[in-house]
C-alpha positions as CSV (number, residue, x, y, z in Angstrom):
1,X,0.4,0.1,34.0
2,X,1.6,-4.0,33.7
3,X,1.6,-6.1,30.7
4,X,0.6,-9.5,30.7
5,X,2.7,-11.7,28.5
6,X,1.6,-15.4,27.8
7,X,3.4,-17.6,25.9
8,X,2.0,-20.6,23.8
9,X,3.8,-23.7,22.7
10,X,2.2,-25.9,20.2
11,X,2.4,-29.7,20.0
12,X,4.6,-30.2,16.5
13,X,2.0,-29.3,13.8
14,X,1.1,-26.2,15.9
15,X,-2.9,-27.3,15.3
16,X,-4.0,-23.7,14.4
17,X,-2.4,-22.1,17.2
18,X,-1.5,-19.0,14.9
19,X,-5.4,-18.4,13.4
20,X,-6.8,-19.2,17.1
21,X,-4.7,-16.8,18.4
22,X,-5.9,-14.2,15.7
23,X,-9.8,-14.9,16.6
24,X,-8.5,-14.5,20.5
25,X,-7.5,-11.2,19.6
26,X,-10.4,-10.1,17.9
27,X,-13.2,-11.7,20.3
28,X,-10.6,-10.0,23.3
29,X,-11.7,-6.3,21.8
30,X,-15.1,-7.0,21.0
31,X,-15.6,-8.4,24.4
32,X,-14.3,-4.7,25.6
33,X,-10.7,-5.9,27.3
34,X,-7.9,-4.4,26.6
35,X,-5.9,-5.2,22.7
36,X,-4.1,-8.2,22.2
37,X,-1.1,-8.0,20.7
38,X,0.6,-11.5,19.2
39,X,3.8,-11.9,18.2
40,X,5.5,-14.9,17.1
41,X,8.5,-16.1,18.6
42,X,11.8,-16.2,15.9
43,X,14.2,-17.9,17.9
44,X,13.6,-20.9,20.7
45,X,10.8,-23.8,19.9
46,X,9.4,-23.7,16.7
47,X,5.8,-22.5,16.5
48,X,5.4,-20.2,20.2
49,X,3.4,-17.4,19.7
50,X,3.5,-14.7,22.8
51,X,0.7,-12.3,23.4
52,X,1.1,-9.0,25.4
53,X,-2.2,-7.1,27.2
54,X,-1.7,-3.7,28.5
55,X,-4.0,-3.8,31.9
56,X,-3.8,-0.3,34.4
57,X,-3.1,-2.3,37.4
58,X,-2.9,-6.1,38.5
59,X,-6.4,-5.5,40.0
60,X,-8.1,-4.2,37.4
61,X,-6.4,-7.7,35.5
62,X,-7.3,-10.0,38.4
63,X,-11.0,-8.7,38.6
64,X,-11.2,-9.6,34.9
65,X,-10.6,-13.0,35.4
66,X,-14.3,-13.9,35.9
67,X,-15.8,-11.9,33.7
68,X,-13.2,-13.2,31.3
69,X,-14.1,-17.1,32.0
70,X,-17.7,-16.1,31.7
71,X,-17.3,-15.0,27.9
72,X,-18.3,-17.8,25.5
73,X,-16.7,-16.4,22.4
74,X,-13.4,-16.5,24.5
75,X,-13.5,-19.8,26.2
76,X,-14.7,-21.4,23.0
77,X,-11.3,-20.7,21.3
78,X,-9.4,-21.3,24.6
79,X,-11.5,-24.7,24.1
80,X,-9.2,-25.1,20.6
81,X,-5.9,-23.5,21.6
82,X,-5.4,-25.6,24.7
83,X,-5.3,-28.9,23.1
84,X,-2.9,-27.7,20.4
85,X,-0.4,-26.5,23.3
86,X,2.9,-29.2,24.5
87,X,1.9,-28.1,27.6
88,X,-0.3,-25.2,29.8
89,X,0.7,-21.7,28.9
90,X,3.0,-19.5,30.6
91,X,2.1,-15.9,32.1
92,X,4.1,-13.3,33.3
93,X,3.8,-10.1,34.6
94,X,5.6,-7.2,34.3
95,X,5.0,-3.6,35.9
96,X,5.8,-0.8,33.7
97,X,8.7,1.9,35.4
98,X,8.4,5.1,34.8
């Protein structure tokens, strides 16, 4: 099991980051990938949000790349979150240990 973490930083005025990432989450299951969790970030610049995505293996994440880019009701609200962002998100992986 890995998570994928991403984090989002908004330009000041956060341009609907928070409701973006909401719609993310819901066109994410209804697409049939795994949930979306989104957190918001207390401390550190004002405004990140953070999702985590609980995939079975980095494979079974990297082969959903494609099929991800290829899913219109994601891209179009990746179309409005990247604008509002300071700069390009940051992902990270992490494996879970048992």
């Amino acid at each position: 099991m890995i998570i994928v973490r991403r984090t989002y930083t908004p330009k000041p005025g956060g341009g609907g980051l928070q409701q973006n990432l909401r719609e993310l989450q819901k066109a994410t299951v209804e697409a049939g990938f795994p949930p979306l969790s989104v957190y918001r970030k207390v401390l550190g610049p004002h405004g990140t949000m953070v999702t985590v995505q609980r995939w079975d293996s980095v494979a079974a994440y990297d082969a959903s790349r494609s099929e991800v880019r290829a899913t219109r009701s994601i891209t179009e609200i990746f179309e409005r979150i990247y604008p509002a962002l300071a700069s390009t998100h940051e992902t990270e992986i992490y494996e879970e240990i048992v």
